[in-house]
N, C-alpha and C positions, 0 to 999 in steps of 0.2 A: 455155558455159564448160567449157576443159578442165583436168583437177583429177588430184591423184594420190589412186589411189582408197584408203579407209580400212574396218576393220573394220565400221562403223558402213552402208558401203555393200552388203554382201554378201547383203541379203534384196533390194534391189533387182539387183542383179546373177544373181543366184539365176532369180528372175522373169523378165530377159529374158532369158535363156541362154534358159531352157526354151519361152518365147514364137517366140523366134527360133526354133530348132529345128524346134519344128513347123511353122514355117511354112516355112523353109525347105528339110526333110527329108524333109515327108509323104511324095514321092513314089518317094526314094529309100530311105530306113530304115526298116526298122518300128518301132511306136511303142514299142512292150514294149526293143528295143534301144535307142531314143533314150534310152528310160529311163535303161537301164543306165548309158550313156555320162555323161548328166549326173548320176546320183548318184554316179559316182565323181567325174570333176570339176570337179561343182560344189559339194560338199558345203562345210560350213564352214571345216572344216580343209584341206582344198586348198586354197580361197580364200583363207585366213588366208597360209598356204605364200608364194604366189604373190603375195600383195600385200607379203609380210616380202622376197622373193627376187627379182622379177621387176618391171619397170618398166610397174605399171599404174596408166592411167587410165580415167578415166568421163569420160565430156560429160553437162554439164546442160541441159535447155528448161524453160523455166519452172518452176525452181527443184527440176527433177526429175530424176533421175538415166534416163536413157533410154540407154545404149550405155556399152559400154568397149570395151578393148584391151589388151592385155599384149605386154610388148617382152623379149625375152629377151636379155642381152649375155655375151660369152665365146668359148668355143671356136667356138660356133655363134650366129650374129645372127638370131633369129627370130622374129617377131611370130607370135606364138603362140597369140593369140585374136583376133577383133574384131566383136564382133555390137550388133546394135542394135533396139530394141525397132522390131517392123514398122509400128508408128505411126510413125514418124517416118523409113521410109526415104525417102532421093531429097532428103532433105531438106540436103543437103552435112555433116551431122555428123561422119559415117564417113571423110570425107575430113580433119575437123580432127582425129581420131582417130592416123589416121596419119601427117598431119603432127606431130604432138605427139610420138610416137614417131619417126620417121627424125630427129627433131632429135640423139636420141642417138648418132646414127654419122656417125663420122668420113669423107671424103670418100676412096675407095676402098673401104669397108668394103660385103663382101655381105651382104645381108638376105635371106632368106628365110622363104616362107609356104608352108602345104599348104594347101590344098583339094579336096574333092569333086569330082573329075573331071565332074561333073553339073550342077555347081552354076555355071550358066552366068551369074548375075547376079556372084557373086563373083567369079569367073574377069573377066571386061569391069569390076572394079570396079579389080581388083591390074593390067590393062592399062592402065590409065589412069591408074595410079601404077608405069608405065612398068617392072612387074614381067615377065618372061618366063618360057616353060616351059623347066625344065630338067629335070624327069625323073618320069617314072608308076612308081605301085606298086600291088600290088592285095595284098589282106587278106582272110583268109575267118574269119567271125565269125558261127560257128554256119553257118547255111544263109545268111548274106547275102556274097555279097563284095563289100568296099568298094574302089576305086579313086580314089586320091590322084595328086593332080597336086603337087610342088611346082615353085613360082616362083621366079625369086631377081631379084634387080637389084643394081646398084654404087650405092654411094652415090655422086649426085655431088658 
């Protein structure tokens, strides 16, 4: 079931942020950095932020909160999160995830996503939600540099 998410959800969201990460990250981020990245945002007050600002949901599995998403609308259309606890990937959730979100735009409207140049499960997930590359960027943070890929698509 997908649901818009509430204050009430934020320890479980908390949880798979940081589940997914490592499993998705290990190879590219160090850990002490993944840290950082998700105490800033995923702390409460972000979250709080974000659920008052920003068009998020969670999907439930058996009565349990396992994945969200956040949709961004405005100047910039961007789905701006979307992870899922690694128990339940492949399992098509991530896909009801963002169809729940593309419901919010208008037919013409571009969405856009980053991703981790590395991150080749992501990258064939937003292909398959008929996303393309439109432009690389690279970030040096500390001794790591991060290279982002964003995607974008037309809604149709």
């Amino acid at each position: 079931m997908i649901r818009r998410a509430t204050y009430e959800d934020i320890p479980a969201i908390q949880k798979i942020a940081v589940e997914s990460w490592r499993k998705t990250y290990c190879d590219s981020i160090p850990p002490k950095l993944q840290q950082q990245f998700l105490a800033f945002d995923y702390n409460h007050r972000q979250l709080r932020h974000r659920i008052d600002t920003t068009a998020f949901f969670v999907v439930e599995h058996e009565r349990n909160v396992v994945g969200f998403a956040n949709f961004s609308c405005g100047d910039t259309n961007e789905l701006e999160t979307i992870y899922l606890s690694p128990a339940v990937w492949r399992q098509g959730l991530g896909h009801l995830l963002m169809e729940a979100g593309e419901r919010l735009y208008a037919p013409g409207t571009e969405l856009c996503v980053r991703v981790d140049a590395h991150n080749e499960r992501a990258i064939a997930f937003y292909k398959a939600h008929h996303f393309t590359f439109k432009q690389q960027s690279t970030e040096r943070v500390g001794a790591v540099v991060l290279t982002t890929n964003t995607m974008h698509k037309i809604m149709p």
